[in-house]
C-alpha positions in Angstrom: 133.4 162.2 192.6 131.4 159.9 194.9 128.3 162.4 194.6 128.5 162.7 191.4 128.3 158.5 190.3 125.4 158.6 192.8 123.5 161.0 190.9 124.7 159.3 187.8 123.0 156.5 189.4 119.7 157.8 190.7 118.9 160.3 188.0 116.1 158.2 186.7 114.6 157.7 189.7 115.2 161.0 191.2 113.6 162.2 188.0 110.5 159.9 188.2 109.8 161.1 191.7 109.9 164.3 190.9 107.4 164.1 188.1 104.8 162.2 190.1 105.6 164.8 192.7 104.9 167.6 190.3 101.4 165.7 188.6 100.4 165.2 192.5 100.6 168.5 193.5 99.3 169.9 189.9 96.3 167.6 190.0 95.9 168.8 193.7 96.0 172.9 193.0 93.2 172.3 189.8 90.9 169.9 191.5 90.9 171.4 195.0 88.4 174.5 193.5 85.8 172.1 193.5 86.3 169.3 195.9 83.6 170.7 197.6 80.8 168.3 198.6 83.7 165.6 197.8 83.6 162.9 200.3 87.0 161.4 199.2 89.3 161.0 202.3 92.3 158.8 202.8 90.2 156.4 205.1 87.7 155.7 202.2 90.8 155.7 199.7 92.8 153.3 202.5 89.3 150.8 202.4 88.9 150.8 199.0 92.9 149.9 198.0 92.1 147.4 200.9 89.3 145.8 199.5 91.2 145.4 196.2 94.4 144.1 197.5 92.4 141.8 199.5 90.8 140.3 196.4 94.2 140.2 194.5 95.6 138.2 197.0 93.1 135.9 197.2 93.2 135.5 193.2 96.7 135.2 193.3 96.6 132.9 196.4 94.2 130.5 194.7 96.3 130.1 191.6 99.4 129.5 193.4 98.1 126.3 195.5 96.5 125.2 191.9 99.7 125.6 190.5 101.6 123.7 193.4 99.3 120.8 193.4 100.0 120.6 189.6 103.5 120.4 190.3 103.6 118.1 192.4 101.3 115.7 190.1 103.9 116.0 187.4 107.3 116.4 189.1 107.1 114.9 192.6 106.8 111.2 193.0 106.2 109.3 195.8 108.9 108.0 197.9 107.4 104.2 198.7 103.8 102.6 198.5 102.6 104.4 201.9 103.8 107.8 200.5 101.9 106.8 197.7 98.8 106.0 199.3 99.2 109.3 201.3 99.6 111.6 198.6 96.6 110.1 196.5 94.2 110.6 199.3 95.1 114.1 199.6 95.6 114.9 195.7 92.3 112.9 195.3 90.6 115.2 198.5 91.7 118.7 197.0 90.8 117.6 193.8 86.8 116.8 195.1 87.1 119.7 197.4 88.1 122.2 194.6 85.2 120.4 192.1 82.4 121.0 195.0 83.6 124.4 194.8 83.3 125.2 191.3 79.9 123.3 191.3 78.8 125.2 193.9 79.8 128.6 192.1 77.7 127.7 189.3 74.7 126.5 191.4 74.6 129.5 192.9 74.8 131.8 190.0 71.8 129.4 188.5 74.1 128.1 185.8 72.8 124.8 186.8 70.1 123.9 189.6 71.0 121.1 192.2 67.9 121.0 193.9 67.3 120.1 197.4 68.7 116.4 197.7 72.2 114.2 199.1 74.2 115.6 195.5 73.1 119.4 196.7 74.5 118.8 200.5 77.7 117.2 199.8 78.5 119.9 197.1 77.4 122.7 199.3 79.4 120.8 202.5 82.6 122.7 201.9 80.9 126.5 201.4 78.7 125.8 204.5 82.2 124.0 206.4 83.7 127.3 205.6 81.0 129.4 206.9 80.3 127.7 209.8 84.4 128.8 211.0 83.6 131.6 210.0 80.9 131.9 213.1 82.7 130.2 215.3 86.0 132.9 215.3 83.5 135.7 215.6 81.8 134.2 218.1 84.8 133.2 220.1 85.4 136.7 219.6 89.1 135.6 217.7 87.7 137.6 214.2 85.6 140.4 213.8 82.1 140.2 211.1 84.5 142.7 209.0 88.1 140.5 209.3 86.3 136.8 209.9 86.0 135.9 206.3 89.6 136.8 205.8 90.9 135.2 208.5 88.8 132.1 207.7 90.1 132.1 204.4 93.9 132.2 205.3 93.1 129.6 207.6 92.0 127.1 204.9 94.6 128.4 202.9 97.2 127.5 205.1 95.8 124.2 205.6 96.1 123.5 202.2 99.3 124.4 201.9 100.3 122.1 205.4 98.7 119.3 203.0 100.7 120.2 200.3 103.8 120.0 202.1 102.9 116.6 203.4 102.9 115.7 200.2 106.7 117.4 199.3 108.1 116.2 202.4 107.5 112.0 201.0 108.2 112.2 197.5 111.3 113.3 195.3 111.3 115.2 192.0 111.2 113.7 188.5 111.3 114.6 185.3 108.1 115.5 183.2 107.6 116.4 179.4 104.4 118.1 179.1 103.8 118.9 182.9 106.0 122.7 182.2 103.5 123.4 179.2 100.3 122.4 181.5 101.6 124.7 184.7 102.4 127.4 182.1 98.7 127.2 180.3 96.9 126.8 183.4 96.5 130.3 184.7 94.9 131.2 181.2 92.7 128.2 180.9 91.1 129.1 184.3 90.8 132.7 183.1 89.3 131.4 179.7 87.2 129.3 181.8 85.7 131.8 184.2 85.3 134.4 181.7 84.4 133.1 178.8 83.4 129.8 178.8 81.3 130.2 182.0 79.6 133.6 180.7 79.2 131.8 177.3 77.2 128.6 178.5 75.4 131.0 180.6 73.8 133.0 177.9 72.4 129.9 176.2 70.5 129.0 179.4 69.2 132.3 179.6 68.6 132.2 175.9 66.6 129.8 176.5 64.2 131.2 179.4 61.6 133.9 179.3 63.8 135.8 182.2 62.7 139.1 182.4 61.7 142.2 184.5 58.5 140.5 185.5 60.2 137.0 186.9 63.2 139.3 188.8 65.6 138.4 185.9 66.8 134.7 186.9 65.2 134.0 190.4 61.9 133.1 189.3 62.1 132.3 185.6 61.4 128.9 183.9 63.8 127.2 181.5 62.8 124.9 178.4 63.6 124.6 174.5 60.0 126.2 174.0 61.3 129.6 175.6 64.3 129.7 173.5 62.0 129.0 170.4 59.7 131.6 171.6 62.7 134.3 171.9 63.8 133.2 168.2 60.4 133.8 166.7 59.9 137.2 168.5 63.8 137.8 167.7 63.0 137.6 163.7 59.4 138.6 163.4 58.7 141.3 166.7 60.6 144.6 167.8 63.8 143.9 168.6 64.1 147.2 170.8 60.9 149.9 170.8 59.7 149.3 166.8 63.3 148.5 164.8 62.8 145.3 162.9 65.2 142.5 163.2 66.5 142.5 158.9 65.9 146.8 158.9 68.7 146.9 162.0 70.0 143.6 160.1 71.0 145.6 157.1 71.7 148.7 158.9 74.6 146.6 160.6 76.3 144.9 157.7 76.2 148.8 155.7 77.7 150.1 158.7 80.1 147.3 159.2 81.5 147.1 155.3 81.9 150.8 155.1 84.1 150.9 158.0 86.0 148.1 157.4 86.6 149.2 153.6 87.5 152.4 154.8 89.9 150.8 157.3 91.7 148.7 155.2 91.7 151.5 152.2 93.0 154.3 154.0 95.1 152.4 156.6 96.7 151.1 153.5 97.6 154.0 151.8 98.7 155.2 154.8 101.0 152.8 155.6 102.2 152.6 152.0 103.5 156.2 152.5 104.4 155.3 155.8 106.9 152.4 154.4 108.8 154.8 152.0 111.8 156.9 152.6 111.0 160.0 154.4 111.4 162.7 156.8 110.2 163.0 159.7 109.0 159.2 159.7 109.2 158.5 163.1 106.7 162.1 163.7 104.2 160.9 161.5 104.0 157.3 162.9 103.1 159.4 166.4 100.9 161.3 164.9 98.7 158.6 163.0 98.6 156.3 166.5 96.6 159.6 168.6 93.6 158.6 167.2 94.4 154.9 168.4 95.2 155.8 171.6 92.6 158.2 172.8 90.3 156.3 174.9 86.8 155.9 172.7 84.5 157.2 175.2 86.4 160.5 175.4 86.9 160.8 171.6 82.9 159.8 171.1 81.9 162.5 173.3 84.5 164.5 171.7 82.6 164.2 168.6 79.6 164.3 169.8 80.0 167.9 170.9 81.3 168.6 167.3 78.3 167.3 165.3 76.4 169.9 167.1 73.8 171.6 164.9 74.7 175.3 166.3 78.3 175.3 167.9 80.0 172.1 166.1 82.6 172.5 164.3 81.7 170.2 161.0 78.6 172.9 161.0 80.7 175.8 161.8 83.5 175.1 158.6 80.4 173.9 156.6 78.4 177.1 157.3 81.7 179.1 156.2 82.1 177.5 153.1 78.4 177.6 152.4 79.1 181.4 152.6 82.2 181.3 150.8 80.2 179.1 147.8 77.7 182.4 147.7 80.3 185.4 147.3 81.7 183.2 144.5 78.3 182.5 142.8 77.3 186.3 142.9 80.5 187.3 141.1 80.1 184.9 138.6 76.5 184.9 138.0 77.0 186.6 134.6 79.6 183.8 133.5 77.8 181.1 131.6 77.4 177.8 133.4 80.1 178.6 136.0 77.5 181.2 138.0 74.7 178.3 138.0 76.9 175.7 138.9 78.7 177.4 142.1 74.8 178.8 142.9 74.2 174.7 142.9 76.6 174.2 145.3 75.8 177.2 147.7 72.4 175.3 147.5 73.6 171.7 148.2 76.3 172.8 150.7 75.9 173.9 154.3 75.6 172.8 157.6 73.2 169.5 158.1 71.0 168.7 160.9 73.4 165.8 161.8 71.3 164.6 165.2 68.2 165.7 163.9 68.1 163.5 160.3 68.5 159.8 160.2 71.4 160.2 157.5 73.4 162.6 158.7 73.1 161.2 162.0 74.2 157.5 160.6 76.8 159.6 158.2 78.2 161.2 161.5 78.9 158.0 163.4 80.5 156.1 160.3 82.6 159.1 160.7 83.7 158.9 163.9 84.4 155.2 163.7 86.6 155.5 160.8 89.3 158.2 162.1 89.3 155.6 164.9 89.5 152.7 163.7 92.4 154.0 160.5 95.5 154.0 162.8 95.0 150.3 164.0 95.1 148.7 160.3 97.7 151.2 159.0 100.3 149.9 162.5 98.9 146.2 161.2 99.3 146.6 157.4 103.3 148.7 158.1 104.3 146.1 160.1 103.3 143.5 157.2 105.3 145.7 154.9 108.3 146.0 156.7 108.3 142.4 156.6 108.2 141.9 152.8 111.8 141.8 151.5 112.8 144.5 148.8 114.1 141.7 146.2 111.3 140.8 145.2 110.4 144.6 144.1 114.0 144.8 142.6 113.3 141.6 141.2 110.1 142.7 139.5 111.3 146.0 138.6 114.1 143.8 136.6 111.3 142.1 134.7 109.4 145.2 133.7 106.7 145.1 136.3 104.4 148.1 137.0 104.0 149.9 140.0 100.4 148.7 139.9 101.3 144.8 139.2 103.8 144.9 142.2 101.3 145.9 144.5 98.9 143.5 143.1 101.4 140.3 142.6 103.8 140.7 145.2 102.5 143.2 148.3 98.6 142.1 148.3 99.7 137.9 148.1 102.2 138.5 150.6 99.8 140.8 153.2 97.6 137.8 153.2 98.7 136.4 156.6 98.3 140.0 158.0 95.4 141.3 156.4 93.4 137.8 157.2 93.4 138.1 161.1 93.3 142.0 161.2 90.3 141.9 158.6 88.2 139.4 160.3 89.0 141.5 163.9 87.8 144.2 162.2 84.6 143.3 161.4 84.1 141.6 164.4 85.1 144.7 166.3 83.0 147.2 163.9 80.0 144.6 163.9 79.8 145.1 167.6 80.9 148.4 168.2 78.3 149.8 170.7 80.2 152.7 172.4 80.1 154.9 169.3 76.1 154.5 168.8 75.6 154.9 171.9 77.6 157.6 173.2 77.4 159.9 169.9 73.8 159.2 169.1 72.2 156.9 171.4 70.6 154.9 168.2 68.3 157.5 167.6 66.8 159.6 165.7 64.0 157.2 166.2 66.1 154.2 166.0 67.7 155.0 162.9 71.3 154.8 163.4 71.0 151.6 166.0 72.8 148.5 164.6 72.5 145.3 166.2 74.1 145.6 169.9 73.0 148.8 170.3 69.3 147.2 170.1 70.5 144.7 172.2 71.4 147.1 174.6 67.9 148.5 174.5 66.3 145.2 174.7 68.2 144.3 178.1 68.3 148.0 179.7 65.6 149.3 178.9 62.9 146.8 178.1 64.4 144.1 181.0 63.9 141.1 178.1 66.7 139.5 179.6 65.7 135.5 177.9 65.5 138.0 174.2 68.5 139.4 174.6 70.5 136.5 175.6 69.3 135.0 172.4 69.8 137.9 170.5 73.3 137.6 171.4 73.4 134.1 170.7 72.7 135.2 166.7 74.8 137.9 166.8 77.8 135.2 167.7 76.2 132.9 165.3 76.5 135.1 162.2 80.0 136.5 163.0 81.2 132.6 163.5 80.0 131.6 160.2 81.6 135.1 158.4 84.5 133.9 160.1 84.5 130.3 158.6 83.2 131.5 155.5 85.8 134.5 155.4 88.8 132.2 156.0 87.5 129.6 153.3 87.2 131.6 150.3 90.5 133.8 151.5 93.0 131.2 152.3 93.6 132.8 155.3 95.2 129.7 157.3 97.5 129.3 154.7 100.9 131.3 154.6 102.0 133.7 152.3 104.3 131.3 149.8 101.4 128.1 149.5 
């Protein structure tokens, strides 16, 4: 009996071990064949997952004596006026010494330039302190080069912390209103801050710069409002890759963008619609229409890629067998008036396409690609909104005579608004800047003709090094998707809910 509740117990774990078991050694018999020339050990593997874990912990580290120091400025208080006193001069010292730090990050990634003068030292003082421990452990021989900057690290770490808990030690809780909401938001503030708002005021310095191959990107370039203007002007009247215009890819973007979108919201619709009724196997079909969803885009573009193939493709393949379907059928009604010429029309019009060769097919087969991908997100958005709309109000209109047609468009359109809104405007924001389906299907070409905007900003940046360009080009870019945005939400009532 006793074995039996254990294994009652255990079975999900027993059976999870056994299928990573199984996947290990599975993975292991079909990649073993051709390891060879592999340099993958369990040393390098064991370094690597080092290397990682240290940097974890040091993230992690980080934000957990940022989040204690918080604390304790919203729910410790001092226990007397020398407590006081105390505890100010070390928030106040942490607070500098984690400013100097942050300057000095941005410094050196030439965000901003200090210069050689007193602001430079003081803010450099705690990188340089930090440094110079690190010398002295290796040199008294306590820390290796490899293990000194970790050891030096935990060091200051634990200082902090002894600091902190000075601080803990004279003071007693209290009670704070806001301070839970501010600990709570302040890991995501300092991730929005690092990456975003730093990369973002970045790029309009570099906008504004005439960075590039021949000044080794940042380290020698010059910054002024007569570079940026000088980017802008080339931006809208020069080659914003090899010979693509600015308005030609311009154009080529927006077509691109409202067909897929359309298509989207069109077909995810419908989908969803059927999706929403009563029917078998409904739980099946919801699996089936999330694949596309869920494959990773790079393998589904190269996927596709393989299958727009002039030769071996399968689009050319099933179009190649119709187009010889289309030709039996013409020849044995070519007697039959008007039926004959009109399937010998279509055994001329049908067949397989050059779809990397010709700039149409080639922009026809990408538009393609993106919208199977990009259907099974709207239809999951546009279900869920469904599911939420309650059936009275269709019994209700039913009651009064209402069409099919004059449900959707009174009750299930009005009411989508507050889903459709946000998933729209993603959508074009998504599909405006959707590189890895240019790139990895077509590359932008034939001679530029399927590139849209951050493809060419790719090109600019990776291939013609016009690093100042492309930061401005990217500035435009966000520029016109802000304004759609705005201008989207205005004229769609898009903040407001469904029953205003």
């Amino acid at each position: 009996m006793e074995n039996d509740n254990f294994l009652k117990r255990n079975l999900s774990t027993i059976l999870w071990i056994a299928a990573i078991a199984s996947t290990y050694f599975v993975l292991q018999s079909l990649i073993a064949p051709f390891s060879a020339g592999i340099t993958l050990s369990s040393k390098i593997v064991t370094e690597r997952l080092k290397e990682i874990g240290t940097f974890l912990f040091a993230i992690l580290g980080g934000l957990a004596i940022i989040e204690i120091y918080f604390y304790q400025i919203f729910f410790r208080q001092p226990l007397n006026n020398i407590a006081t006193i105390i505890t100010r001069i070390i928030q106040i010292a942490l607070g500098l010494l984690t400013l100097t730090v942050v300057i000095n990050f941005f410094n050196l990634t030439d965000l901003i330039k200090l210069g050689d003068n007193a602001i430079s030292r003081f803010v450099t003082l705690p990188m340089d302190s930090f440094t110079s421990f690190q010398k002295v452990l290796i040199s008294a021989k306590i820390a290796t080069k490899d293990s000194g900057k970790m050891i030096s690290g935990i060091t200051f770490a634990l200082g902090t912390l002894a600091l902190l808990g000075v601080i803990q030690l004279i003071s007693k809780p209290k009670t704070s209103r806001s301070g839970l909401a501010y600990l709570l938001i302040l890991p995501a503030f300092l991730g929005v801050l690092f990456l975003i708002i730093y990369p973002f005021l970045f790029e309009i310095k570099l906008a504004f710069s005439n960075a590039s191959l021949g000044t080794q990107a940042t380290k020698n370039a010059s910054y002024g409002f007569i570079y940026g203007w000088a980017n802008l002007v080339a931006l809208f009247t020069g080659s914003v890759a090899k010979d693509a215009k600015f308005l030609e890819v311009f154009w080529r973007t927006i077509l691109w963008t409202g067909i897929n979108v359309t298509c989207h919201v069109v077909f995810g619709m419908g989908i969803a619609i059927l999706l929403n009724r009563p029917l078998r196997f409904k739980g099946f079909y919801r699996t089936m229409i999330i694949i596309p969803w869920a494959i990773p885009t790079t393998i589904a573009a190269m996927a596709l890629r393989n299958e727009f193939d002039s030769r071996y493709g399968l689009f050319n393949i099933l179009l190649g067998n119709l187009n010889e379907l289309l030709i039996r059928i013409s020849e044995g009604t070519v007697h039959i008036v008007g039926i004959g010429a009109a399937f010998t029309w279509l055994a001329n019009t049908i067949g397989p396409v050059s779809w990397k060769q010709d700039p149409f097919w080639a922009f026809v087969s990408v538009l393609l690609a993106n919208i199977w991908l990009g259907i099974p997100f709207m239809s999951v958005i546009i279900l869920g909104g469904l599911q939420s709309i309650s059936q009275e109000y269709y019994e209700a209109a039913e009651l009064d005579g209402a069409s099919k047609w004059q449900q959707f468009r009174n009750i299930t359109l009005p009411l989508l608004r507050p889903v459709l809104t946000p998933a729209i405007v993603l959508g074009v924001v998504w599909t405006f800047n959707k590189f890895d389906i240019i790139y990895l299907i077509t590359q932008g070409g034939p001679q530029e003709k399927t590139d849209i905007l951050v493809s060419s900003m790719y090109k600019a940046a990776f291939q013609f090094y016009r690093y100042g360009f492309t930061a401005m080009f990217a500035l435009v870019i966000f520029l016109i998707l802000f304004a759609f945005t705005l201008f989207y939400l205005k004229i769609s009532d898009g903040l407001k809910s469904a029953t205003e």
